[in-house]
Each structure stands twice: as C-alpha cells, then as structure tokens.
N, C-alpha and C positions, 0 to 999 in steps of 0.2 A: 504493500500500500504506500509504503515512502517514497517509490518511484512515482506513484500520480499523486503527490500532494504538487500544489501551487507554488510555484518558484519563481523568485521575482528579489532584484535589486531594488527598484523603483515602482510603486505603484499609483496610482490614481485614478477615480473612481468618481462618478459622477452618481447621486441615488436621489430618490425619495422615501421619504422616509413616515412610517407614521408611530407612534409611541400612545398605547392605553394606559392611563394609569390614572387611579381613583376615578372611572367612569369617565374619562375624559379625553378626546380622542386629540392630539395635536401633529398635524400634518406638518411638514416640511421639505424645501433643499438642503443635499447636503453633499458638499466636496470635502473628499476624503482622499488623504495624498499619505503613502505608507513609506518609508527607510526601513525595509528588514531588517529587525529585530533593532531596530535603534527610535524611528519617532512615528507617531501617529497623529496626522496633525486633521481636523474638521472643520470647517466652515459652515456655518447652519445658516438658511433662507428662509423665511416667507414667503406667502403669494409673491410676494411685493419684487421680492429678488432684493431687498436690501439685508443686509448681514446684520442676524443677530449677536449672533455669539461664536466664539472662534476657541478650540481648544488644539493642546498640544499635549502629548501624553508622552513618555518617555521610562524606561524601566523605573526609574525611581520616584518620577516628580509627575502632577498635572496640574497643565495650567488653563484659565478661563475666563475669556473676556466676557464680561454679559453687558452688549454694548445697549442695551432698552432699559438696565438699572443702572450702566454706567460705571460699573465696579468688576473686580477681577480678583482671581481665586489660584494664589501659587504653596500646592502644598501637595500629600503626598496620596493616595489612594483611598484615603476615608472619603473622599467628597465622593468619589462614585458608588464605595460600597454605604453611602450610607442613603445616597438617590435611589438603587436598588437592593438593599438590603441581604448583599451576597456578594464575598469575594472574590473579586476580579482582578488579575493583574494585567500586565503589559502582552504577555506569551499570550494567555489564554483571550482577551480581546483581538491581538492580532491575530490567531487561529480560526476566531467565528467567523471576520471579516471575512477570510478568504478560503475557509472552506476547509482548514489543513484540520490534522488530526491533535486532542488535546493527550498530553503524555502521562502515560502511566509511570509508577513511582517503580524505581530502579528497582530490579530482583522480583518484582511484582508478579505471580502468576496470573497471563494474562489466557480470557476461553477466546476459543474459536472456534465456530459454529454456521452454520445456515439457516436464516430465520426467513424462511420463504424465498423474495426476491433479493435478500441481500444477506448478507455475511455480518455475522455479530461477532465483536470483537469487546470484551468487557471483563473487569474485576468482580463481576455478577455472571452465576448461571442465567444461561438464555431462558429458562422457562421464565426466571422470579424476574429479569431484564424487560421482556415483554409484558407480562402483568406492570409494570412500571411504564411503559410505553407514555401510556393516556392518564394515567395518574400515578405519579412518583411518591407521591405517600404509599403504596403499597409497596415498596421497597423495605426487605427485613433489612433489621440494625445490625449485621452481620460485618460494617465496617465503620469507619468516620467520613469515607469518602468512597461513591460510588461513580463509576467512569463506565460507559457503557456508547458503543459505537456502532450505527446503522452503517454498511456499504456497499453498495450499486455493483452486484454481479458485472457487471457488463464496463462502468468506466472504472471502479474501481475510486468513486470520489466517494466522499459521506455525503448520504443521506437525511441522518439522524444521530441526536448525541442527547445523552444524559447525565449533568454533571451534577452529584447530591451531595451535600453536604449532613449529614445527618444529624451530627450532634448539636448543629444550631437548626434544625426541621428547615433547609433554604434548597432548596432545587432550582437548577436552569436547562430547561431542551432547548433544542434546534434545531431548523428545518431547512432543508435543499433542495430549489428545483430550478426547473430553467435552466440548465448548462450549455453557456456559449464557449465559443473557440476564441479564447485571447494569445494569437501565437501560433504557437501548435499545444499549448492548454487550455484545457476546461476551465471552468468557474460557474459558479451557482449564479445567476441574476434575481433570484425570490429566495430570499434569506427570513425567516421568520423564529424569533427568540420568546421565549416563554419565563420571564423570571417569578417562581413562586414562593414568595417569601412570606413574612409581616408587611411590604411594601409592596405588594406582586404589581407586574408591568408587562407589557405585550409590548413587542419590538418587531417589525414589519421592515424590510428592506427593497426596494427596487432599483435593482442597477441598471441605467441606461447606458452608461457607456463604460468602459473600463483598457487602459492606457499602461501601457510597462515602459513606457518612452521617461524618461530621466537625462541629468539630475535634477531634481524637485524644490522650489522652492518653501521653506517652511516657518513663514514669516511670522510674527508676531509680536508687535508692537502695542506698548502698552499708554496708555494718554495720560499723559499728568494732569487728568482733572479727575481722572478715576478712582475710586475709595477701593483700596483691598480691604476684601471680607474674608470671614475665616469661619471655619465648620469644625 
C-alpha cells in the first residue's frame, strides 16, 4: 500500500469546503498549499471571495489570522484540539488531506483481511472493525487507541479510516471518493470527516482542482493593529 500512497514535494489545492457543527452548517473557499511534512498553510473565502482567515500549521506551532475579528492566534495545537475536541497533529492532518495512510505504533500487530470490496488493515479484528464502521462506540476497550483502515481492491488508495481514541470516548472516520489522476497519481476529490466527540463536527471537502507545481508561497503576515488572543 506504501507504493500508492500520494507523493508530493509541493502541493496545492483549490476546495470547498462545508463544516456542521452545533447544527450549523458554514460553507466556504479554501486554498490549501502543503510543504511535505514541513507546512500546511489555508486561506478561507466566502461567497464574497474576500479572505477571512488564513492559517499556517507546522509540526510544532499554529498560527491564525481571523481577519473579520481582526486578531491572531500563535501557539501550539490546543487551539485545534480544542475546536474539535480530539487530537490532531501535523502527520495525521497532512495524511487526511491527501489520502495517505495514518501509522501504526512500531512492533504493532497489524490484521489483514478482506472486508468485501476492500482490504482491512487495523489494530482491531475485522469482524469488531466493521460493527464500528457506522458507529465507533461499539468498539470494545480492548486498547487506548484504535487504527482501522478501509482499501480499494483495485487502486489500492483508502477508502475508509477509523481513528479512536478510547480513553477520552473521541473518534474521527473518513471518507474517499472521487479519485482523479494528479500526474500519474490518484487523489480523493470528496473527502468527508466525521469528528465525534463532546464537540462532534462534520467536515465535507471538494477539491476542484489540485496542482504538485512548486515552490509554494507561504505567506503570512500579521497587521499591527491586530490583538493576539490566546486559548
């Protein structure tokens, strides 16, 4: 499966984007420009096409302009786990983006299986895997963290993921469809995120276009009339 994961120096991404959370449904653009395994940078739209807010994400640090409050936000990964209430890092954000596989813990027995049209791959037997499918609470407490990976007989991309966290009850799936030819690679273009948490959020993705052309600008400039806030 390592050989068809998504490979890329330089990426960018052109989406729509719609986000549920507390019954609320907020559409957006959004340019998204990736540096393998170094920066994750976002620009968010409205109708309007004027830029709301502009984020820059990096192993360590994330940063956020919120240019409609006028204030900006430099610190380290609480701000996002605490927007969805389930830990996120840099690896595992870059991974959903583009489809790759999230890693299993060194020495880790991992199963290998056939769950109809795709190949399961997970720290869970495939039967208790599947009853988790559609609802991730019926996952037994048999670890701290459960890794469970749908993949497509035929491209050999994923499909489906399930990533649990158990001992704080926070689960996130996701979903793959649509696969264009960027290159001579696949890519998902209907990306859909499920986070179930205390905060749960439905995260919808549509890529219209998607670019490996580099090097990327990753600009971000902050306005000295701007108030930093903190989380």
């Amino acid at each position: 499966m390592a050989l068809n994961e998504f490979n890329f120096e330089h990426l960018s991404i052109k989406a729509s984007v719609q986000v549920l959370q507390n019954e609320k449904k907020r559409p957006f653009k959004a340019n998204i420009r990736i540096r393998k395994d170094s920066a994750i940078w976002i620009s968010i739209t409205p109708a309007l096409g004027i830029e709301v807010a502009r984020i820059l994400i990096t192993k360590d640090t994330v940063k956020v302009i919120n240019r409609f409050d006028r204030n900006y936000f430099i610190g380290d990964y609480a701000y996002i786990n605490k927007r969805f209430d389930i830990e996120l890092e840099f690896n595992l954000i870059q991974s959903m983006l583009v489809g790759n596989s999230i890693s299993f813990e060194k020495d880790e027995k991992v199963k290998l299986s056939v769950d109809k049209e795709k190949y399961y791959l997970g720290n869970l037997k495939k039967r208790k895997a599947r009853k988790a499918d559609n609802k991730p609470q019926k996952i037994e407490r048999q670890k701290e963290e459960v890794i469970s990976l749908w993949v497509d007989q035929y491209n050999f991309k994923i499909r489906n993921f399930i990533f649990s966290d158990l001992l704080a009850n926070r689960f996130l799936t996701g979903e793959y469809k649509d696969f264009k030819s960027v290159g001579d690679q696949l890519i998902a273009n209907d990306l859909k995120f499920d986070f179930q948490s205390e905060k749960p959020a439905k995260v919808a993705l549509q890529y219209s276009k998607v670019s490996l052309e580099g090097p990327l600008k990753f600009s971000f400039n902050i306005s000295s009339k701007y108030e930093q806030v903190y989380y």
